[in-house]
N, C-alpha and C positions, 0 to 999 in steps of 0.2 A: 299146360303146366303153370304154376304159380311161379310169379318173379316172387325177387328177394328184395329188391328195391323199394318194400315199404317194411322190413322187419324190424327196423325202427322207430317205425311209426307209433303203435302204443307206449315204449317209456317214454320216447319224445316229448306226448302229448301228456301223462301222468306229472314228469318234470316240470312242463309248463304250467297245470294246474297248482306245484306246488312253490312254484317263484310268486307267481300270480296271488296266494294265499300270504305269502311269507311280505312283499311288495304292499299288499291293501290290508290296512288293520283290519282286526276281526272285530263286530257289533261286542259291547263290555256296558257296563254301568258307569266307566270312566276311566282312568290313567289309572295303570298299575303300579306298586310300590316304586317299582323301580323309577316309574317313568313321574313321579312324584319326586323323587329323590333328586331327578335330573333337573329339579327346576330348583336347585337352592343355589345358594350363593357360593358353595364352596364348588359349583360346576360351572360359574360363571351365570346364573339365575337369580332371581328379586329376592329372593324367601331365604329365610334364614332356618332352617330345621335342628329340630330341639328335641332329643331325646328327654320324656317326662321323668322326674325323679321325687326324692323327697323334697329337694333344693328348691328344686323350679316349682315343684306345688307350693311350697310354701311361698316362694317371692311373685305368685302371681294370684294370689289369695285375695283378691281385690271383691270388696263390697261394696256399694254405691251406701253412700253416708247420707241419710235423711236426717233432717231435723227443724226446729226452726231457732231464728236469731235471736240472739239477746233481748233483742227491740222488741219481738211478740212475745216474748217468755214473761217479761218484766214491765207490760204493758197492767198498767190498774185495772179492776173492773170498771165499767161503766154504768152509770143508770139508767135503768130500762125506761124511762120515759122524758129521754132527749127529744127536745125541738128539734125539729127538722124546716129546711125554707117549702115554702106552702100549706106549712099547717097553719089552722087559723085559732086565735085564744082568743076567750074571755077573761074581761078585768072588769072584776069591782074592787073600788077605792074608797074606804071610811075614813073620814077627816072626824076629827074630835071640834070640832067648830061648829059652827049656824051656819055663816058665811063663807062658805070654805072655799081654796081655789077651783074644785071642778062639783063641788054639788050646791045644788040651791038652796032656797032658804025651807022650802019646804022639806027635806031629805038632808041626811048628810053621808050617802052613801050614792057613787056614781058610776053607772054600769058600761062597761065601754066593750062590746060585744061588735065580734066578728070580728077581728084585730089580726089582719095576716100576717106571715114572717115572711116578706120579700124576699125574691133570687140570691139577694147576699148576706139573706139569713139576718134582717133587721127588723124591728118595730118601733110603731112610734106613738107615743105616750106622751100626753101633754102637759107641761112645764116637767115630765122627766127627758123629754129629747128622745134622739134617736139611741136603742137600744139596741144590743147583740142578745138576738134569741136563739138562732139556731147553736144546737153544740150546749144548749144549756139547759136543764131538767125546768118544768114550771119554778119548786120552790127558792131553784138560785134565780131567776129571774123576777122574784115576789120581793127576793131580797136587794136588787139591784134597785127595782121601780120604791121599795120604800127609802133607800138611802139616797135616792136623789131629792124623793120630795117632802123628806122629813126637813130640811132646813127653812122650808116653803109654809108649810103647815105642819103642827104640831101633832105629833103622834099618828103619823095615817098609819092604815092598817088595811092591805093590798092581797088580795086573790087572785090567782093564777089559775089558769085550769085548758087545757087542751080541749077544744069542740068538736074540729074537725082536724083529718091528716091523719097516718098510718103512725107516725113513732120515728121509729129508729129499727131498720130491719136487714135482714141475710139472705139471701138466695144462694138456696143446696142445690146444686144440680148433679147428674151423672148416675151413679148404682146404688144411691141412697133410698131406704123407703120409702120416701115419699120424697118427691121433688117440687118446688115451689116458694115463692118468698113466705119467711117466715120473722116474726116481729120478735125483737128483743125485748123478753118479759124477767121480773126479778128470777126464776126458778131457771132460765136458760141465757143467760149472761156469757156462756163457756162453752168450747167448742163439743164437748163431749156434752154435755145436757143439753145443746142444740141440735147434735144429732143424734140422740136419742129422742126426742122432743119429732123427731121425723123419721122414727122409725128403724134405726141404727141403718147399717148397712146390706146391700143385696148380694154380696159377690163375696169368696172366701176370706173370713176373715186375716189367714198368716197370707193371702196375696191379696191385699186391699190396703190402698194409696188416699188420701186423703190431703188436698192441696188446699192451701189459702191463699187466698190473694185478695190484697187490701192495694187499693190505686191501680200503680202497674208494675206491685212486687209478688207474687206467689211462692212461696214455700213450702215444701211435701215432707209428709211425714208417714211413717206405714202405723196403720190403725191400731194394731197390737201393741204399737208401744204408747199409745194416746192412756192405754191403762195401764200400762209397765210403769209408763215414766210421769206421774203427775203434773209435773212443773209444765208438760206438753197441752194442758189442758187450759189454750191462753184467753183471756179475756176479748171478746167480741168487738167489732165496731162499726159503727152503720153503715151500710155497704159494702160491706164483706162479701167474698165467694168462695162458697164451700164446693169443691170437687169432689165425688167421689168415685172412684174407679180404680178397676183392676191392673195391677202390674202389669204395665207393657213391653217388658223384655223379651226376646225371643231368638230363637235360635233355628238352624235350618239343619239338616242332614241329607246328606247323599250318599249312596253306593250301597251297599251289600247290607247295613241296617236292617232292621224289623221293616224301617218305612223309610221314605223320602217324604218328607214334606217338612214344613216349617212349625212348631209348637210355640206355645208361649211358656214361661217358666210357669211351674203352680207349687215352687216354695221358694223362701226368702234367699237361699241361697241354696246352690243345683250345682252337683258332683257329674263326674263325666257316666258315673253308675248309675245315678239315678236320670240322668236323660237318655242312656239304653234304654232302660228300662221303660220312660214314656214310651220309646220310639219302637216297643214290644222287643228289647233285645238284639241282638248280631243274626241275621240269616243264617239258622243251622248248616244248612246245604249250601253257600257260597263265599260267606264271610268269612276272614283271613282274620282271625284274631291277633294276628304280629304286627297289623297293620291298621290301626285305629287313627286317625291323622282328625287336629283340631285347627283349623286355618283362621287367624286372627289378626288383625292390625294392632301391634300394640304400641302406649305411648315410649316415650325416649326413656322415662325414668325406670320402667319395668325392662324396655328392650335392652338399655346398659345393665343392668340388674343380671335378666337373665345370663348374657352371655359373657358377660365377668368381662364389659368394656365400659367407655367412658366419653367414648367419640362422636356415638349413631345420636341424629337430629333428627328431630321431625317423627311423626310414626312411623313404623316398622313390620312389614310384611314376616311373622313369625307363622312357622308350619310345628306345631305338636303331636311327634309320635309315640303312642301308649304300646307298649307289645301286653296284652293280657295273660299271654304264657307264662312270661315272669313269675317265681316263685311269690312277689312281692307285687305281681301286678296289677288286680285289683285292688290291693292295699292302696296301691299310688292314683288309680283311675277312682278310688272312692276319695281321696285327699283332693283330686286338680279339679279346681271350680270352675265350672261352665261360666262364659259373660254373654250379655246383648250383644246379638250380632256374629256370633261364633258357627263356622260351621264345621260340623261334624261330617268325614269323608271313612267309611270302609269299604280298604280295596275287598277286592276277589281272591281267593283262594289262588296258589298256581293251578291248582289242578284244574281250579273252572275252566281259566283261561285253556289249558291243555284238552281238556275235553272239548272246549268247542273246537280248537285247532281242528282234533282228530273228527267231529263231525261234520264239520266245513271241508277235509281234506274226502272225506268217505261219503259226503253227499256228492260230494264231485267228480269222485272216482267212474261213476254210473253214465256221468257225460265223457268226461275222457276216453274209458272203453269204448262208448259208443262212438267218436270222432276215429279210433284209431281203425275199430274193425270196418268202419268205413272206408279207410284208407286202404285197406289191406283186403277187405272183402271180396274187389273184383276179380274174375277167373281170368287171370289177361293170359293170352297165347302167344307164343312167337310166332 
């Protein structure tokens, strides 16, 4: 006959499978609302969590401000045909004389070729001295060489003329038409007829960045407003660099989304609706729409802002949650604006998480029976 001494045995072992279940988390996409919630500050956790509203989209409405400085805006045009050091000029010099101080008796005209502008951007001309060429067009320095040596001889009358050497020039680089140094001619003087002059730009124009940098100052401006805002359109100057390329802001997303991965923005300013929608929408079949969470560091002056304090230093670990259900909730999820650097987190449905409980619990059941009818299987005799 059968003992009874194992008739215990299969809930025993069903119990154990469901401690064992309950004890090890189940495989998820990531922490659940809850288990989100748990990490704010008001559970003793870093993060500050923020129900979204009209309030907070509006005080966190931040746009990164391009422009450029007084200093480029109000900078003169230049002449396209500055000396530069190692270009090299010809001078001829007519004296109204026989005898003159640089020509002979036969001529009164004296040709002074191959005349280089030295490293510190000098020349030097006889009984006019040393001169500053670079930084200065031939005809100001036609007028510099006759006012020295009109006191010397009467009425000279002086040519200037570039032989050898490039100019005065820009190098475009980056998603520009064309990319390469390009010389400063009268028809491109300005930043906008210099890069058209190359072909405008390669890369969309409402996300195209366009950076100057003169020495070791650079300032960005977004290309769309190069012809919005004319005054943007500054005068050039030798050695310039022109940047061009695409807005690099970017944003990551995790959990029950369209997608996981990281995108870059592709308009000048990006709603939490319209980065769904890059990120092909919310998982029909998993995503928890109550549960949209926007994880950000923000600075002191928005962190007090948002939470109607005056105290928090430094950046601030802020959690933004969207409930889409809200009568009003894509209203507000199309008002709060995405930043560099933001990531986007939707949980799970409960249900998902419950469905996998129950097929974790029901894949397991199959071992359990089998552990227990083992137990109990044997025919033992008294």
């Amino acid at each position: 006959m059968f003992t009874s001494d194992f008739r215990w045995a299969k809930p025993t072992a069903l119990m154990l499978c469901a401690s064992m279940l309950a004890a090890c988390g189940l495989p998820g996409v990531g922490p659940s609302k809850n288990q989100v919630f748990a990490g704010s500050v008001q559970r003793e956790g870093d993060a500050f969590i923020v129900a979204v509203d009209d309030r907070v989209t509006r005080t966190t409405a931040v746009v990164p401000a391009l422009g450029f400085s007084e200093t480029l805006i109000n900078a003169s045009l230049q002449g396209a045909d500055l000396i530069r050091p190692g270009d090299t000029l010809g001078l001829t010099i007519w004296e109204n004389v026989d005898d003159g101080l640089l020509a002979g008796e036969a001529s009164n005209a004296t040709a002074l070729e191959s005349v280089q502008v030295d490293g510190s951007g000098f020349i030097f001309v006889p009984y006019a001295g040393r001169i500053k060429a670079a930084g200065n067009t031939p005809e100001a320095i036609r007028r510099i060489i006759t006012n020295k040596l009109e006191d010397q001889t009467p009425d000279p009358q002086v040519e200037v003329r570039r032989t050898a050497g490039d100019g005065a020039t820009v190098s475009i680089l980056g998603s520009a038409g064309t990319q390469g140094v390009f010389p400063i001619t009268r028809p491109t003087r300005t930043l906008a007829t210099m890069l058209a002059s190359a072909g405008g730009v390669g890369t969309a124009a409402e996300i195209a960045q366009i950076t100057l940098t003169r020495g070791n100052h650079s300032e960005t401006i977004w290309f769309e407003d190069l012809y919005e805002k004319p005054e943007l359109d500054v005068a050039l100057r030798d050695g310039d660099r022109i940047l061009v390329q695409a807005d690099q802001r970017a944003f990551t997303a995790l959990g029950a989304a369209g997608a996981q991965t990281q995108l870059t923005f592709d308009s000048r300013t990006l709603s939490m609706v319209e980065a769904l929608a890059q990120l092909g929408g919310l998982s029909a079949t998993t995503a928890d729409p109550t549960g949209v969470f926007v994880f950000r560091n923000e600075p002191p002056e928005i962190s007090n802002a948002v939470l109607g304090r005056s105290d928090l230093v430094g950046a601030q670990r802020l959690i933004y949650v969207l409930d889409l259900t809200e009568p009003n909730g894509l209203f507000v999820a199309r008002d709060f604006l995405i930043r560099d650097g933001d990531t986007i987190y939707v949980t799970e449905a409960p249900i998902v998480q419950w469905n996998r409980t129950i097929a974790a619990i029901t894949g397991t059941l199959g071992s359990a029976s089998g552990l227990a009818d083992a137990a109990t299987g044997g025919t033992l005799t008294e």
